[in-house]
N, C-alpha and C positions, 0 to 999 in steps of 0.2 A: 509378470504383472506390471502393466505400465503405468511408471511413477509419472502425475502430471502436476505435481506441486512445488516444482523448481526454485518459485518465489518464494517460498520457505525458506527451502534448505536444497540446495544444489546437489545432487550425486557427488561423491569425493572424486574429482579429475585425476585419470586414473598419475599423471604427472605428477600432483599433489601426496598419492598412494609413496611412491620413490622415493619423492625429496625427505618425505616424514621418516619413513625407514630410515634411510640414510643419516641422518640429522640425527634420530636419534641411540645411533651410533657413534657420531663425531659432535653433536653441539649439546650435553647432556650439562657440563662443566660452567662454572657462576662466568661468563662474557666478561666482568667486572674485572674479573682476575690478572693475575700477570703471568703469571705459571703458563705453562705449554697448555695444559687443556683450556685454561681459559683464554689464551689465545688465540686458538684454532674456534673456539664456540664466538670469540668477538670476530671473527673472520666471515664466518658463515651472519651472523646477524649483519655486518656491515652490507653485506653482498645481499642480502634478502630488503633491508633496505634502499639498497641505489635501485635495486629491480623495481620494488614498489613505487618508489619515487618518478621512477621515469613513466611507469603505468600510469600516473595521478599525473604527471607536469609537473611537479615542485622539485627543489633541492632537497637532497638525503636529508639534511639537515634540518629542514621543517617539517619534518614527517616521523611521528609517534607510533609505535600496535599498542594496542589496547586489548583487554579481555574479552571485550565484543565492540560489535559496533552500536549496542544500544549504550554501554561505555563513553563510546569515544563522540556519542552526540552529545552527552550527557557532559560528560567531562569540554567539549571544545564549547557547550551554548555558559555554560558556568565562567568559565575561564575567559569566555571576552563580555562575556557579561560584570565581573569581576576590575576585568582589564581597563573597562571603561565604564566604571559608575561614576566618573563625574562627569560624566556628556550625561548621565540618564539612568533611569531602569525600565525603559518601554522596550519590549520585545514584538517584533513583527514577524508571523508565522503565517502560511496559507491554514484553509480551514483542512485540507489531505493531507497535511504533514503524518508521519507516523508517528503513532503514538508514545513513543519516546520522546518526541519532541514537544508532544502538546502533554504529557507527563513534567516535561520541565518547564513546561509554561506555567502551570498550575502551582508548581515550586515559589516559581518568581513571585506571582499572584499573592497567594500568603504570606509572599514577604513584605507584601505594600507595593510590588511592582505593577507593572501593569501589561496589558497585552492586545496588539491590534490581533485578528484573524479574519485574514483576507479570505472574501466570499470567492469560489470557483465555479466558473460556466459547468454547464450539463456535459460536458467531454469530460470532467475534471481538471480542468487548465485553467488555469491564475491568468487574469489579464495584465497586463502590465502597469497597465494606467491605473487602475485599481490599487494594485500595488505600491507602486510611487506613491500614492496619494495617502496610504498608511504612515510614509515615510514621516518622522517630525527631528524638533529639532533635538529634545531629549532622548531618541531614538539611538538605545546602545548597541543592537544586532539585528540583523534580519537573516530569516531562516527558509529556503526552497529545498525541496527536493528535486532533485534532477529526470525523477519518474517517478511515478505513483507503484505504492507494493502491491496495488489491487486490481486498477484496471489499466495498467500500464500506460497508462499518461504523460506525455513527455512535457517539462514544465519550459516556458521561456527560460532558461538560464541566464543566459549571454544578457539578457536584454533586460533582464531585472538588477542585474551585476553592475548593468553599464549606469540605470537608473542609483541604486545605492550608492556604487563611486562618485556621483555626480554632488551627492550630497552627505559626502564623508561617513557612509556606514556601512561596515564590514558585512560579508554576507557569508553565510555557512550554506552551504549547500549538502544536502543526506544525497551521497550519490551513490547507497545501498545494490538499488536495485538493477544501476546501470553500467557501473564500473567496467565491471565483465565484457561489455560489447563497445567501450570505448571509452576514451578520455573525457573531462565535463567539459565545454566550452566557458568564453568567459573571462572576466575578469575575479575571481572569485575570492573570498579571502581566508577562509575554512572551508574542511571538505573534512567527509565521513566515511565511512565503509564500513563491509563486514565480508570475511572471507567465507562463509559457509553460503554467501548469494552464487558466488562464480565457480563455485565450484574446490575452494578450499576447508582446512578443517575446520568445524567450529572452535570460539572462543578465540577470537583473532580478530579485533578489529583495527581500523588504521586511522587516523586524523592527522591533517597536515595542516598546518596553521602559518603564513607567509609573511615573511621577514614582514617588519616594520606595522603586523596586526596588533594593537595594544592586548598582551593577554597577561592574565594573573592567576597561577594557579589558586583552584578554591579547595580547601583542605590541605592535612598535611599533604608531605610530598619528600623523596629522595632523590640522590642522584643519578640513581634511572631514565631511560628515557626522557630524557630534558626536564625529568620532577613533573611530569606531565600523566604518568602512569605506571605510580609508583608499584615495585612489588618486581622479584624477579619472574623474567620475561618466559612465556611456553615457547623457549628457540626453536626445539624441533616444527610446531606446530607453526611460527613465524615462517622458518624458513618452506615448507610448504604452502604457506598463502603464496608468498609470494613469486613462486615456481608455479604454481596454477596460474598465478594473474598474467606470469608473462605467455604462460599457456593458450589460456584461454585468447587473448589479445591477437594470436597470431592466427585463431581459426576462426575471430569473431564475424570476419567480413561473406565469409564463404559462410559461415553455419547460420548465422544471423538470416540473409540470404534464405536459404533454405528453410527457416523455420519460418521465416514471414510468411512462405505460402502455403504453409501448414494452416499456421494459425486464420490465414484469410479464409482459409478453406469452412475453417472452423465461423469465422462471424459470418457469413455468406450463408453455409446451410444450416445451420440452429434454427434463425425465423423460418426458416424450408419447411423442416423437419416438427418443428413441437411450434404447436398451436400457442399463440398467448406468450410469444417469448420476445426477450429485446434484450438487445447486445449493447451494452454500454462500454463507455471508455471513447477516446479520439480516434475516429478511423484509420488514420493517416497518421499523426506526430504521435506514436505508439513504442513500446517497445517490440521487439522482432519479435517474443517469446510466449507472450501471455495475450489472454484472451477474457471476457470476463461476461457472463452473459447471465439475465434471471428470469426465472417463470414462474407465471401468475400460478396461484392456483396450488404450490407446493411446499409441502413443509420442507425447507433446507437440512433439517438434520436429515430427516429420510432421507430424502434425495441422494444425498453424499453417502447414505448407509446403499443403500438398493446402487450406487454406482460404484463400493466399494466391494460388493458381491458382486460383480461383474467384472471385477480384476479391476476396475480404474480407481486412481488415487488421486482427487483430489478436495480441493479446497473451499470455503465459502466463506463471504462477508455479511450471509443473512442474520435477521436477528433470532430465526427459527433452529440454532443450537444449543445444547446443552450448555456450555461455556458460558453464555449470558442472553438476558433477555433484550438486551440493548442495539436498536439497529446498527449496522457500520456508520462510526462519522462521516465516513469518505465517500457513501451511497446516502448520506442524508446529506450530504453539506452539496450534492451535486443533484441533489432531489430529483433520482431514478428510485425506480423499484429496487426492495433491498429479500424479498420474500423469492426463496428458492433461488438462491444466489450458487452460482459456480463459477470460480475461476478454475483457469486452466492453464497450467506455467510449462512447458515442455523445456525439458535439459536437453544440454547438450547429445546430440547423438540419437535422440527419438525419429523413431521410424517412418513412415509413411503409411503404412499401413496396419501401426496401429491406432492414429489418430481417426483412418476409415471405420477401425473396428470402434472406437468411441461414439463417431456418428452413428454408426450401426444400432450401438446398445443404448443410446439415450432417449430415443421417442418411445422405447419400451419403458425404462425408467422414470421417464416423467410420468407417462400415461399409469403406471402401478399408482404411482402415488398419487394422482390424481383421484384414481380409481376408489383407494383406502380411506378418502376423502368424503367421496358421493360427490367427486363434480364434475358436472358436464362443460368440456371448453365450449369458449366462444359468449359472445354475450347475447342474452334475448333480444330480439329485436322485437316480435309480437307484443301488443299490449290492450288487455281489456278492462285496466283498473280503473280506481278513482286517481285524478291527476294529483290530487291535494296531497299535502307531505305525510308520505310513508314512515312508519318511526322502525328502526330494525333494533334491537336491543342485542348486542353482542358484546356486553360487561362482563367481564371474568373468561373469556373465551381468548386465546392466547394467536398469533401472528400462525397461521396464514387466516384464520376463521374469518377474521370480521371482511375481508376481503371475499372469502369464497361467499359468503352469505350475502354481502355485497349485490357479486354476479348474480346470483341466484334470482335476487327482490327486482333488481331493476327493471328487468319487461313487468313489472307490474304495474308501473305507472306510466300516464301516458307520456310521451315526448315535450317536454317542458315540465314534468310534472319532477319534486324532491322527496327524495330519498335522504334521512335524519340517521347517522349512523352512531348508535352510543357504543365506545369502545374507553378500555382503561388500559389496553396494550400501547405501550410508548410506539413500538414499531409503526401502524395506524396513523399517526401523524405523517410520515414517509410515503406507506406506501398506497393509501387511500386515493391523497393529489396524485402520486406515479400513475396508477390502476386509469384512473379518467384520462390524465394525458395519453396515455398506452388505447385505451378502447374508446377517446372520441367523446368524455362525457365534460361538464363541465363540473370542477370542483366549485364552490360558492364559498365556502370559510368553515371554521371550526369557535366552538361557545364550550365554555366551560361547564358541568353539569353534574349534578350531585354523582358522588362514585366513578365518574372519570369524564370525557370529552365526547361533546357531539358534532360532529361532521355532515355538513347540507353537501351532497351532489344531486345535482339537475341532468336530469336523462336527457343526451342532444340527439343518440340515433334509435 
């Protein structure tokens, strides 16, 4: 059954399989110690650190594991935040950060801090200029990711680093998603990770935080890991991160390579293959492995169910799952369609043919679900109504509906003529505007209305 959820959680590399066995045979013993075993256990930790270090660019020495890496965002935005509250408590974050990190933004917020959230283009990429201009003078840290977890978006790094440095403010960078396929560019001043992205065990993350960044641990703390992540350390499971990272590293460039033209294969025939669909994320400044595409017209939990009976396994950011009713941030803050959402992460080692069998089995998939629906793709273009504004009432009726009902009304008014959509599903705000961008209508605005929000689009074809 092919796993295509990578940006989750990585397949264990089988490298990582070894070093864990192994480790935890020899690095079982408190590292702390002076005894032979914990000796030989400070030995192996030492050595999983310099590995790790050289993967990231920093000195052993500024470099942490963590229990995760929602951990070690958590713990590195705290701690220069901490480090430098008398420069401030403004936090600067993109509007895609993951949610760990706008989790600790929220933190701050309740404490009387405060929080810029840099808007991002339709690719999902932070402009730089934008970003600077968040920059102030009470500004204690600023926060990028180096790829997006969702539609793999490669963020400026270097060049928002160069902006920060310019104006004395550290910058953390969550380099989760990208580690694996290479170092961050940059002048950076914190960095993030998690071993379960590239391919090691979970519950392992890394933060490296570089000589001369003012940090202050927040909470207690021991003489573990520089008091930075207090608690004895999962050696076995360290020294396997970081036997994978140097793993991974060395087959990045070739398997990377390879999987870009998978995944192109993949944004290329989706619009082919299923009517009403659009591929979001940067075509180009992308990561190699992930792919992220949605379609009108489908409930996302199905979708992912009907393509999980079909052997494929993956993922979605619609707001149409169980999990919650709330669009993705990351498809709202880049205001694309968030309904019938699928990303597609491929690991290490995925085949070629069975990313064909995926294309194979998804225009059946979508079409079931559409089918389960009552909806006809494509949008009307005939019309014999009254042009005057159509009222559609789709209050209580949940993400995809007010959109399918949408397609439906629209050939019924003539060309210039409004269509009034009353909806109380939060998603609706998303993906109503996406719907008109995607089929050529114009959105007009949204009014508030008794029981929820009504939305004017004007038929253009």
């Amino acid at each position: 059954m092919p796993y295509f959820d990578a940006a989750s959680a990585a397949p264990l590399h089988p490298v990582a399989r070894q070093a864990l066995l192994a480790a935890l045979d020899e690095g079982w013993a408190d590292p702390a110690r002076l005894y032979r075993e914990g000796r030989r256990a400070r030995l192996l930790l030492d050595a999983a650190r310099e590995a790790a270090a050289e993967a990231v660019g920093c000195r052993p020495d500024e470099l942490v594991f963590t229990p995760s890496g929602t951990r070690a965002l958590h713990e590195g935005i705290a701690g220069a935040l901490a480090g430098r509250r008398r420069v401030g408590r403004h936090l600067v974050v993109s509007a895609v950060e993951h949610s760990a990190v706008l989790h600790s933004a929220e933190v701050l917020e309740a404490a009387g801090g405060t929080v810029t959230r840099v808007a991002v283009e339709r690719t999902g990429r932070v402009g730089v200029g934008a970003y600077a201009q968040a920059l102030r003078p009470d500004t204690a840290l600023a926060v990028l990711q180096s790829a997006n977890h969702e539609v793999g978006t490669e963020q400026p790094v270097a060049e928002v680093a160069e902006a920060c440095r310019a104006v004395g403010v550290p910058l953390l960078v969550d380099a989760a998603q990208s580690l694996g396929w290479g170092p961050v560019a940059g002048d950076w001043s914190l960095l993030a990770a998690s071993a379960h992205k590239w391919g090691g065990p979970s519950g392992v993350g890394l933060l490296a935080v570089r000589k001369g960044v003012r940090y202050a641990v927040a909470g207690p703390s021991d003489e573990r890991e520089s008091g930075r992540a207090p608690g004895f350390p999962n050696l076995p499971a360290v020294v396997a991160a970081a036997a994978s990272l140097r793993a991974v590293r060395q087959e990045a460039a070739q398997e990377g390579a390879r999987l870009r033209e998978l995944v192109e294969r993949v944004r290329v025939r989706v619009p082919e293959l299923v009517p009403d669909a659009e591929v979001v994320g940067d075509p180009v400044r992308r990561l190699p492995h992930l792919v992220t595409f949605s379609c009108l017209y489908v409930d996302g939990e199905a979708l992912l169910h009907a393509l999980d009976q079909a052997g494929f396994s993956v993922s979605s950011g619609s707001s149409c799952t169980s999990s919650t009713l709330t669009p993705s941030h990351v498809l709202r803050a880049m205001g694309v369609l968030s309904e019938g959402n699928v990303r597609v992460s491929l690991p290490w080692g995925t085949a070629a043919e069975d990313v064909e069998r995926f294309l194979d089995v998804l225009p059946g998939a979508v079409a079931g679900v559409r089918e389960q629906l009552g909806v006809r793709t494509g949008v009307p273009t005939s019309a014999s109504g009254d042009p005057a504004e159509l009222v559609l009432d789709t209050l209580g009726k949940r993400c995809p509906i007010p959109v399918i009902e949408l397609a439906k009304v629209i050939g019924s008014v003539e060309v210039g003529g409004v269509v009034r959509v009353l909806s109380d599903d939060s998603a609706a705000r998303l993906d109503i505007p996406a719907w008109c961008e995607m089929c050529g209508h114009e959105y007009v605005g949204e009014e508030a209305v008794e029981g929820g929000v009504a939305y004017r689009v004007r038929r253009r074809v």
